[in-house]
ROSEVO-611753 format. One record per atom (N, C-alpha, C): residue number from 1; residue in three letters; x, y, z. Coordinates in pm, whole numbers, plus 32768, in hexadecimal, padded with zeros to 4 digits. Example, Ala and Ser with C-alpha at 12.3 -4.5 7.8 and 13.67 -1.06 7.14 Angstrom:
2
+-----+------+------+------+------+
! pos ! code !    X !    Y !    Z !
+-----+------+------+------+------+
!   1 !  ALA ! 8527 ! 7DC7 ! 830C !
!   1 !  ALA ! 84CE ! 7E3E ! 830C !
!   1 !  ALA ! 8528 ! 7EB6 ! 830C !
!   2 !  SER ! 8505 ! 7F1F ! 82C4 !
!   2 !  SER ! 8557 ! 7F96 ! 82CA !
!   2 !  SER ! 850A ! 8003 ! 8313 !
+-----+------+------+------+------+
// end
This chain:
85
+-----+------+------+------+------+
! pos ! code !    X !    Y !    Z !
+-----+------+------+------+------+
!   1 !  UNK ! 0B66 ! 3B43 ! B88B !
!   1 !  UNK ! 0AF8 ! 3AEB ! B8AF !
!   1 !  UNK ! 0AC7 ! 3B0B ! B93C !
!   2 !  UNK ! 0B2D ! 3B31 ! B990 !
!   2 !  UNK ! 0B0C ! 3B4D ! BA2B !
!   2 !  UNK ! 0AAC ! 3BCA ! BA03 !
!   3 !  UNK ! 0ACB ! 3C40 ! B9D0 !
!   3 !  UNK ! 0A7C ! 3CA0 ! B9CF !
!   3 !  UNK ! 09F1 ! 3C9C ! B997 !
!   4 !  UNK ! 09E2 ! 3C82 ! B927 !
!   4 !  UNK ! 0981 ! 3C25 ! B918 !
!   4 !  UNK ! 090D ! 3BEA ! B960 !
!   5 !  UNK ! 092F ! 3B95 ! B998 !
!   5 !  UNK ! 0901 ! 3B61 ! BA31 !
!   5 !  UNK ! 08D8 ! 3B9B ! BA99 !
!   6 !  UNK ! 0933 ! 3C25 ! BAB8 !
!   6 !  UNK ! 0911 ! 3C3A ! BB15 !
!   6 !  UNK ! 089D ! 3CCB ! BAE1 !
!   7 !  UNK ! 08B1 ! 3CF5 ! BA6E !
!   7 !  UNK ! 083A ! 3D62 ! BA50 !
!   7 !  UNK ! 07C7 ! 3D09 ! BA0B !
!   8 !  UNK ! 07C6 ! 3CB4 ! B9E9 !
!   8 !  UNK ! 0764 ! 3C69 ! B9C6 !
!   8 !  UNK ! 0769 ! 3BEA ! B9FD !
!   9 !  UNK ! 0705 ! 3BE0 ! BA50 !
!   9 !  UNK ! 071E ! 3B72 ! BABA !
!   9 !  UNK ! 0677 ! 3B23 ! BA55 !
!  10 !  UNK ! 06A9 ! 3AC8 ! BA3E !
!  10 !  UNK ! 0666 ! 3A4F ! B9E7 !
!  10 !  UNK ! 06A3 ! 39BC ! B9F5 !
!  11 !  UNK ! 062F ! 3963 ! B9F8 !
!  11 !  UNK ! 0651 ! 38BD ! BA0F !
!  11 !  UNK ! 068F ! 38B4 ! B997 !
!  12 !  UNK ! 0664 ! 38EC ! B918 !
!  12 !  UNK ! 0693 ! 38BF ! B89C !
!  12 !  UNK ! 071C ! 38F6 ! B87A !
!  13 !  UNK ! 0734 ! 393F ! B8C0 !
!  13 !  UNK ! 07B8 ! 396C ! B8AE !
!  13 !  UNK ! 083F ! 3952 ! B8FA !
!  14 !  UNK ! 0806 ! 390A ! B982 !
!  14 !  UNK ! 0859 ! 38C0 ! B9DB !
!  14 !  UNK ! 0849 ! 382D ! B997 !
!  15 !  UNK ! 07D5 ! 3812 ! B93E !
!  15 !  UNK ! 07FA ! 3775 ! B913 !
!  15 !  UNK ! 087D ! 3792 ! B893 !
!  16 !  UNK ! 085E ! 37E9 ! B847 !
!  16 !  UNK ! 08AB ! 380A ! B7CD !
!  16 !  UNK ! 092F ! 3825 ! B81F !
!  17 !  UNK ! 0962 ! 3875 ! B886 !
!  17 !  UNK ! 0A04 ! 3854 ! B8B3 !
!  17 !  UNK ! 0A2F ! 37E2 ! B8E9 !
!  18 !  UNK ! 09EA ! 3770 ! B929 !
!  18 !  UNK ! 0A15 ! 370D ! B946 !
!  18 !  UNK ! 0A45 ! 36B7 ! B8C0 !
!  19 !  UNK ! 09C4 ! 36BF ! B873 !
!  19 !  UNK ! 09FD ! 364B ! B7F8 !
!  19 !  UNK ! 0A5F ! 369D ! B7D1 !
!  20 !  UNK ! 0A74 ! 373A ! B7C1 !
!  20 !  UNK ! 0B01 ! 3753 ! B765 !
!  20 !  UNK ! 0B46 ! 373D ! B7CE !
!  21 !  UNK ! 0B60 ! 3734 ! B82C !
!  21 !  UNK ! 0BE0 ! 370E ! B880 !
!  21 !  UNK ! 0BF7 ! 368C ! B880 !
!  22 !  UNK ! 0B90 ! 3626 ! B877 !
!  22 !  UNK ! 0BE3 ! 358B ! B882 !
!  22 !  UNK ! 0BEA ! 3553 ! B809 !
!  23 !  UNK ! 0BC4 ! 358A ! B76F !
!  23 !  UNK ! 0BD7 ! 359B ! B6FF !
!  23 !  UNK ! 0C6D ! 35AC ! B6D4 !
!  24 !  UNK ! 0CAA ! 363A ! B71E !
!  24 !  UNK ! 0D38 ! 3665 ! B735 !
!  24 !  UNK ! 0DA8 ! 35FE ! B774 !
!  25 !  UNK ! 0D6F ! 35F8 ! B7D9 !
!  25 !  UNK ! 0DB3 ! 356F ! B850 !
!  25 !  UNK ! 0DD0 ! 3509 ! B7ED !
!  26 !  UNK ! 0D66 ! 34CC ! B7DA !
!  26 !  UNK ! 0D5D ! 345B ! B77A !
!  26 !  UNK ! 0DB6 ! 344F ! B6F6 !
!  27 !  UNK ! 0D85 ! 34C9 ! B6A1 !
!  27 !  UNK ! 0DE7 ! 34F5 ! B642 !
!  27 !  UNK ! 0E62 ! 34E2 ! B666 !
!  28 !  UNK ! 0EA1 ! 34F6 ! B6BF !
!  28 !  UNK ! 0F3E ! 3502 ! B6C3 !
!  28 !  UNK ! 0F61 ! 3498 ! B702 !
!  29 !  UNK ! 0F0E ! 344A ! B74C !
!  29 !  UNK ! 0F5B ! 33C2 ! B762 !
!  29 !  UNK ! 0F5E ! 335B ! B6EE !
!  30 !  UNK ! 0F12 ! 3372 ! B69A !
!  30 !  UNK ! 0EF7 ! 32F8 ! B61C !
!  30 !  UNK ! 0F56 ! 3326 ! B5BC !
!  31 !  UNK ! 0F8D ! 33BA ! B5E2 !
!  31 !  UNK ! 0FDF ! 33ED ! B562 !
!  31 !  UNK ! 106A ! 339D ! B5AA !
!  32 !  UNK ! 106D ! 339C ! B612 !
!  32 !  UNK ! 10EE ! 3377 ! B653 !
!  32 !  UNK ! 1126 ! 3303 ! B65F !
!  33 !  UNK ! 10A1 ! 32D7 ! B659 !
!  33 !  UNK ! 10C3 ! 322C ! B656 !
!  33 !  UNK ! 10BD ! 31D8 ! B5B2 !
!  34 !  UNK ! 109E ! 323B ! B55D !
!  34 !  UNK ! 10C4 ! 3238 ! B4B1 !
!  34 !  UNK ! 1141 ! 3267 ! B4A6 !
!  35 !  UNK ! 1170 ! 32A8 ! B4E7 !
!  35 !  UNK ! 1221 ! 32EB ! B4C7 !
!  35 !  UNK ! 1277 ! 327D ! B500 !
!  36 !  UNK ! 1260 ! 3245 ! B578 !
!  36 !  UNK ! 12AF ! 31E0 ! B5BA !
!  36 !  UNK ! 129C ! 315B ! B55E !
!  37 !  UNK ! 121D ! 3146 ! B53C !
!  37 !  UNK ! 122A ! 30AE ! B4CC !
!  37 !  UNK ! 126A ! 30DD ! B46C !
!  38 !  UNK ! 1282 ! 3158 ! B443 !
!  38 !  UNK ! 12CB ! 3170 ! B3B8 !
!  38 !  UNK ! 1333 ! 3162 ! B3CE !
!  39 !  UNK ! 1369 ! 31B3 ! B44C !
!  39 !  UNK ! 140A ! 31AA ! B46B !
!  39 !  UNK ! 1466 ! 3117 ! B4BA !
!  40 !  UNK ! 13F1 ! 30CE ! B4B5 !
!  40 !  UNK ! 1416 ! 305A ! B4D9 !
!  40 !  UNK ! 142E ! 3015 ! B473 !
!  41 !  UNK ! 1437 ! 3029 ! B3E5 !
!  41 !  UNK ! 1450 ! 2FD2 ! B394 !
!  41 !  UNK ! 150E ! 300A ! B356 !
!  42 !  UNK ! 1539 ! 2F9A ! B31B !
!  42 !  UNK ! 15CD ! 2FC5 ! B2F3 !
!  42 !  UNK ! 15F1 ! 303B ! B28F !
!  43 !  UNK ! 161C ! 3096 ! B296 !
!  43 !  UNK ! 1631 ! 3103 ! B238 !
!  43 !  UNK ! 166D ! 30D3 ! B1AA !
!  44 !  UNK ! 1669 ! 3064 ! B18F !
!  44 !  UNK ! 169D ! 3032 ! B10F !
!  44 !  UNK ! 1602 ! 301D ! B0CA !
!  45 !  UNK ! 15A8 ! 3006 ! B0F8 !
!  45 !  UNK ! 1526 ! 2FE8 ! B0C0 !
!  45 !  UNK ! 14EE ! 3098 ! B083 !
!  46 !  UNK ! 150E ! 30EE ! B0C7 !
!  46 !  UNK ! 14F3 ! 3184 ! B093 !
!  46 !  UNK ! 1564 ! 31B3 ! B02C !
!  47 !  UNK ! 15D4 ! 318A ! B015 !
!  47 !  UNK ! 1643 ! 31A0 ! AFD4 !
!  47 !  UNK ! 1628 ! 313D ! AF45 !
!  48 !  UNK ! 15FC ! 30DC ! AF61 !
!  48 !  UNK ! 1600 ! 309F ! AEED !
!  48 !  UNK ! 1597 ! 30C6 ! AE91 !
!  49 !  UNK ! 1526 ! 30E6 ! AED3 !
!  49 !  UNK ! 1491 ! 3137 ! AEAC !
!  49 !  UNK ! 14D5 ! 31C8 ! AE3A !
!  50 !  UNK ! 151B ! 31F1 ! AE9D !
!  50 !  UNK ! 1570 ! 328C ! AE42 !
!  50 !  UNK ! 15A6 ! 3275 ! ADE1 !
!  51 !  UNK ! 1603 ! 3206 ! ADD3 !
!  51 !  UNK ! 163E ! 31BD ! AD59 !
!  51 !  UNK ! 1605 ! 319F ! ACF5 !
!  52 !  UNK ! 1571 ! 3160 ! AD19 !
!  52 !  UNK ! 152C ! 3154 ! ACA4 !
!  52 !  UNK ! 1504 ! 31C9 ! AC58 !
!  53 !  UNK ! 14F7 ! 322B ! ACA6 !
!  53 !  UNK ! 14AC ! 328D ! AC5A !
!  53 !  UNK ! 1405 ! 32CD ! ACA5 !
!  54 !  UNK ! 13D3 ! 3260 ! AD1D !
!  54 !  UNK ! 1371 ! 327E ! AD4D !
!  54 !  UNK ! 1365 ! 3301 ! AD92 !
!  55 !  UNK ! 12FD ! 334E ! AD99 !
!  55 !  UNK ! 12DA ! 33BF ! ADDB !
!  55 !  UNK ! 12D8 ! 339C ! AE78 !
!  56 !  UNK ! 12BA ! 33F8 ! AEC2 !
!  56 !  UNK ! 12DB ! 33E4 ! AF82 !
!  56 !  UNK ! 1266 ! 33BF ! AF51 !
!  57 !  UNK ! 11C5 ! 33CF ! AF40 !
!  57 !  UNK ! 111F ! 3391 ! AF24 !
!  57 !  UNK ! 1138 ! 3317 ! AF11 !
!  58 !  UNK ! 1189 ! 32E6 ! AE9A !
!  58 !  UNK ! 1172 ! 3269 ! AE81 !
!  58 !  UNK ! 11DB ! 3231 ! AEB9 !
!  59 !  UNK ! 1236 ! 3229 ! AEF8 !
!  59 !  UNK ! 129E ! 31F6 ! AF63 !
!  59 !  UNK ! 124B ! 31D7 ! AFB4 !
!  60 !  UNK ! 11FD ! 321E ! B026 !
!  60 !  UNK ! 1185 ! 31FA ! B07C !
!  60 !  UNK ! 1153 ! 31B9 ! B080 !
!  61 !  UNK ! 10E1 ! 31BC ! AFEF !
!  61 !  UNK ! 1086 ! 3182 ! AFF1 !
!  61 !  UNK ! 107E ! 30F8 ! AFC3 !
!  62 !  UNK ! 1133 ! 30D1 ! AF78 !
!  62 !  UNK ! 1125 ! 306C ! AF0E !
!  62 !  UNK ! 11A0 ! 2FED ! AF74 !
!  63 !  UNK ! 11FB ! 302E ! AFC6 !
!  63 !  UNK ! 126B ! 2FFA ! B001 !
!  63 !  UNK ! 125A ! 2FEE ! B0A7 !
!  64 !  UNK ! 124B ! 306C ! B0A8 !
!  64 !  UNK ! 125A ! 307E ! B147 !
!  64 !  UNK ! 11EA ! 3045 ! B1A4 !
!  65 !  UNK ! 1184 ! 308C ! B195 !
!  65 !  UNK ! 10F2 ! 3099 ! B1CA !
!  65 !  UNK ! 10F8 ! 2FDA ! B1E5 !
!  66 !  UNK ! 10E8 ! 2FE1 ! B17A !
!  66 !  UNK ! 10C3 ! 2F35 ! B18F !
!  66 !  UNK ! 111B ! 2EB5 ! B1C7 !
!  67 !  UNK ! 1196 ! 2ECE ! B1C1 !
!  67 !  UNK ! 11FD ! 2EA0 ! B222 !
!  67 !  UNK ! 11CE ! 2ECB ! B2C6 !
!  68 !  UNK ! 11D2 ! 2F3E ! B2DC !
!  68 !  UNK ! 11A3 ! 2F7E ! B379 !
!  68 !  UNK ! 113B ! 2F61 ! B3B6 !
!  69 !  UNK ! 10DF ! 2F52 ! B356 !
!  69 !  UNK ! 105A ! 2F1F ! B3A6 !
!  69 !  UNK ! 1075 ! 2EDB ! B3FC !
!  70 !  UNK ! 1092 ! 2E4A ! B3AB !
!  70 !  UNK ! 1098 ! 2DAA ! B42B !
!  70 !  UNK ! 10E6 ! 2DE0 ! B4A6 !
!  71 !  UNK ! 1147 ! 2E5D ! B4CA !
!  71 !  UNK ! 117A ! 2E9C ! B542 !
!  71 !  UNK ! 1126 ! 2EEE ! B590 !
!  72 !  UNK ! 10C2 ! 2F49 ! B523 !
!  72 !  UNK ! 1050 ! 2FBA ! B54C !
!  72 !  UNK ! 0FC5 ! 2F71 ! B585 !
!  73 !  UNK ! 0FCC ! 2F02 ! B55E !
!  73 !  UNK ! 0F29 ! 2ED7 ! B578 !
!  73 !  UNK ! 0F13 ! 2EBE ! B60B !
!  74 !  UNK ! 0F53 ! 2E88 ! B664 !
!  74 !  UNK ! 0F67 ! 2E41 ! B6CE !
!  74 !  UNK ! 0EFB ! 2EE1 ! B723 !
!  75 !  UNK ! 0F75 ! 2F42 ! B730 !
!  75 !  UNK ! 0F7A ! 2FC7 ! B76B !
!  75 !  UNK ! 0EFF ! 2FEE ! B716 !
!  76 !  UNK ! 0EF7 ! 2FFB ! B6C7 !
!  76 !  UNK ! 0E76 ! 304A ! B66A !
!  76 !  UNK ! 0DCC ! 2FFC ! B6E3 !
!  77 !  UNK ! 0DCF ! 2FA0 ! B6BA !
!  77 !  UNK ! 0D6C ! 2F4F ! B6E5 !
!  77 !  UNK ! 0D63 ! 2F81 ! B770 !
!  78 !  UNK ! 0DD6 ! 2F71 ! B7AA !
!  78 !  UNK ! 0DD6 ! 2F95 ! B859 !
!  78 !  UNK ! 0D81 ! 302E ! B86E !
!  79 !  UNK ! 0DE1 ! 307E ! B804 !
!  79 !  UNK ! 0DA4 ! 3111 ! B80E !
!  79 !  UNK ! 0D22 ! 3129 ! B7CA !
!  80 !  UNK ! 0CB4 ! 30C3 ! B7A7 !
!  80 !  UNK ! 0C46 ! 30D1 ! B77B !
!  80 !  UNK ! 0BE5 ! 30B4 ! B7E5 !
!  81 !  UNK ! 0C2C ! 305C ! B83A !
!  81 !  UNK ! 0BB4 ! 3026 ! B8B4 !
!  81 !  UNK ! 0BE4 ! 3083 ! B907 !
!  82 !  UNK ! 0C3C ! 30B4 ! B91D !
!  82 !  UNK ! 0C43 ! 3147 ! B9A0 !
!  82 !  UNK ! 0BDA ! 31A5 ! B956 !
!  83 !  UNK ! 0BCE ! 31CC ! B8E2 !
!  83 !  UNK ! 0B66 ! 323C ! B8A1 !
!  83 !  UNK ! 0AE3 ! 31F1 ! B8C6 !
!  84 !  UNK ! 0ADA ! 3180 ! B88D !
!  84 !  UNK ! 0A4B ! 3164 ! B8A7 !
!  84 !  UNK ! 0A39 ! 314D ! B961 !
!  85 !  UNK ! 0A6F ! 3152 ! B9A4 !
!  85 !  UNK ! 0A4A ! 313B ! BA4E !
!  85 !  UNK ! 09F9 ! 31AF ! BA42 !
+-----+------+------+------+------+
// end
């Protein structure tokens, strides 16, 4: 991207690396703070999911996910008004 930039020096192309960079940024804090609500819940709730027979997709989407939220939302919300400043 630096090279880029610097042989083609364009507004549209310094706007296009900023959004992919705080796109990236962004990306990995929302991924991070989805791994921590996940891992904040008791490992008997993912074990019992396996027992049944559920796939890791529907473990997620049917057990987990939705337990974690009410932990994820607080931080989620926080990290939406730092993007929008």
């Amino acid at each position: 991207l630096f090279a880029f930039y610097d042989v083609f020096p364009s507004k549209h192309l310094a706007l296009a690396g900023v959004i992919t960079g705080l796109t990236l940024y962004n990306g990995a804090v929302i991924a991070e703070i989805v791994r921590a609500g996940v891992h904040s819940l008791p490992t008997g709730q993912g074990e019992a999911a396996s027992a049944l027979g559920l796939t890791w997709g529907q473990t997620m989407r049917s057990i987990l996910l939705p337990q974690a939220i009410t932990s994820m939302l607080p931080v989620l919300i926080s990290q939406l008004v730092v993007v929008l400043k």
